[in-house]
N, C-alpha and C positions, 0 to 999 in steps of 0.2 A: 742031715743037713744042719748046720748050723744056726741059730738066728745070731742077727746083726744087732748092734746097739740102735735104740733110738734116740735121734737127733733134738736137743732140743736149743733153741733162740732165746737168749734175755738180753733187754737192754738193762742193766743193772746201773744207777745212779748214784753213788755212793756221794752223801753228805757225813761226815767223819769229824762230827764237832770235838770232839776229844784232841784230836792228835793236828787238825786244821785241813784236811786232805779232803778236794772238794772234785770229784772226776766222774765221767759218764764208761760205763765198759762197755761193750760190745763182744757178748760170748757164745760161745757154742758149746753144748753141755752133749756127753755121748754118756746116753743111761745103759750100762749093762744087762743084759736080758734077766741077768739075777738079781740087780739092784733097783730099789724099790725109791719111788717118788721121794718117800722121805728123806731116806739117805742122801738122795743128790740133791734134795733143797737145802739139808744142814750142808753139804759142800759149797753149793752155794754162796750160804751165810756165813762158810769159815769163810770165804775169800773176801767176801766183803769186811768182815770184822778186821782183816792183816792187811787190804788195798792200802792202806796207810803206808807200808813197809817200800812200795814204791817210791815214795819220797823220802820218808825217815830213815829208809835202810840204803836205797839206791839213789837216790836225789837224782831220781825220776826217770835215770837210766838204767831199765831191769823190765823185766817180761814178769806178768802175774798171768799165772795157765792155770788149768786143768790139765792133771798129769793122765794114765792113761788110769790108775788105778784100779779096780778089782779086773781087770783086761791083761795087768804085767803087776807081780806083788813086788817087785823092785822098784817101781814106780810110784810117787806119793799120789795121794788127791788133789789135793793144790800143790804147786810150787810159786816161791818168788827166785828168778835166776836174773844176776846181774851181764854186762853187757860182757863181759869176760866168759860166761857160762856157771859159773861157780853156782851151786844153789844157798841160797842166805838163807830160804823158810821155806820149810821142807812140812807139809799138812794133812795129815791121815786123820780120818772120818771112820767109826766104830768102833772097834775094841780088836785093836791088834795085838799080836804075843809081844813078849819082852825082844825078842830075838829081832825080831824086824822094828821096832822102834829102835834096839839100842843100835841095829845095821845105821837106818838115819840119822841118828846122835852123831852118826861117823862122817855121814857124806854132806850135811847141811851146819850152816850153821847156828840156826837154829830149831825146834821142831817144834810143833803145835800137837796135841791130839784132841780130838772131838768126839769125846763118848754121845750117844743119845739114848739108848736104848734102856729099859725099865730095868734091865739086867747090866747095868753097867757096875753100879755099885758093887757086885759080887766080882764082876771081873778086877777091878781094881781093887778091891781087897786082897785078891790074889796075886795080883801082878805086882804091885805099887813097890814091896822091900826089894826086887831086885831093879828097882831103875832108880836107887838111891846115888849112884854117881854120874849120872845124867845131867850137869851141871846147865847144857844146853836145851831140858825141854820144858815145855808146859803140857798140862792137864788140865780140860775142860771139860764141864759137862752139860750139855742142853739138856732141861728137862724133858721129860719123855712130852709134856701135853703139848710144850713148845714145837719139839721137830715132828709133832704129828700135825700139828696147826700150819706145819709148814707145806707139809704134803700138798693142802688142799691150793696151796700157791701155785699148784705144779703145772702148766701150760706151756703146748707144743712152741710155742710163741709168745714170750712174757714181758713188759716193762715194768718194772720194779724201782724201786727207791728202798736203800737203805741209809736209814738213821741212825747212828752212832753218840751216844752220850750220855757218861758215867758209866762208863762200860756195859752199857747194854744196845741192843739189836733190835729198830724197829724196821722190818722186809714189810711193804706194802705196797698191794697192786692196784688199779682203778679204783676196788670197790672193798676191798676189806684191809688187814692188816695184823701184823703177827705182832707180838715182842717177847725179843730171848732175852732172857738173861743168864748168859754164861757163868757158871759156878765154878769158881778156878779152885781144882784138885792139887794141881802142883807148880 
């Protein structure tokens, strides 16, 4: 028998003083049986960090999701898709091969990647010269203590606030609070 993803609730509040993007979300997060709290809090905190892209990219007409991701590998982890379908920001969480980042290099228009893990750096050493014509993506990296700090956010049912400014990520719930700051690789 299979198991099922479990379901989780955030109200996610994005204050995005960088780029001026000031909105409440309403999400539903579907955790993988194999994916781990942390993972889908740095998912999470990619979408929040790109919610901007709703107005910057689609002036405000565009769907920001959760794609179905480790469930379908053609599938990102976030998407941003405009009102036509087209994906604009195409957002994978972990350390993907070349082959599938450079597939969404092809179908979006832009692509994000979100390393976190303590072995990322190895992976990107290894990966990094053949996504040299990649003119469309970026590389990021959550420090490991950050998306582990994120984990502990993890709740079946969450409201959150994230903070944006100078490119960093402060995710905070009632009683505590995280802050990332994304190390851009590429």
């Amino acid at each position: 028998m299979a198991l099922k993803s479990t379901i989780f609730k955030a109200g996610l509040a994005v204050a995005d003083i960088d780029h001026g993007y000031y909105a409440d979300h309403a999400l539903t997060l579907a955790r993988h049986p194999s994916e781990t709290d942390e993972r889908m809090m740095v998912r999470l905190a990619a979408l929040a960090l790109h919610a901007h892209a709703l107005q910057t990219v689609c002036s405000g007409d565009g769907t920001l999701a959760f794609g179905a991701g480790l469930s379908d590998p053609d599938e990102p982890d976030v998407w941003l898709r405009d009102f036509t379908g087209r994906t604009r920001v195409w957002i994978e969480v972990g350390q993907p091969d070349d082959g599938a980042i450079t597939k969404a290099c092809r179908k979006a228009d832009a692509v994000a990647v979100y390393a976190f893990h303590h072995a990322a750096p190895v992976w990107w050493r290894g990966i990094e010269n053949k996504l040299t014509r990649l003119d469309n993506l970026q590389v990021w990296r959550i420090p490991a203590e950050a998306s582990q700090a994120l984990a502990a956010l993890a709740q079946r049912t969450m409201q959150l606030q994230a903070t944006i400014q100078e490119g960093q990520l402060m995710l905070a719930d009632a009683t505590r609070h995280v802050d990332v700051v994304p190390e851009r690789w590429r």
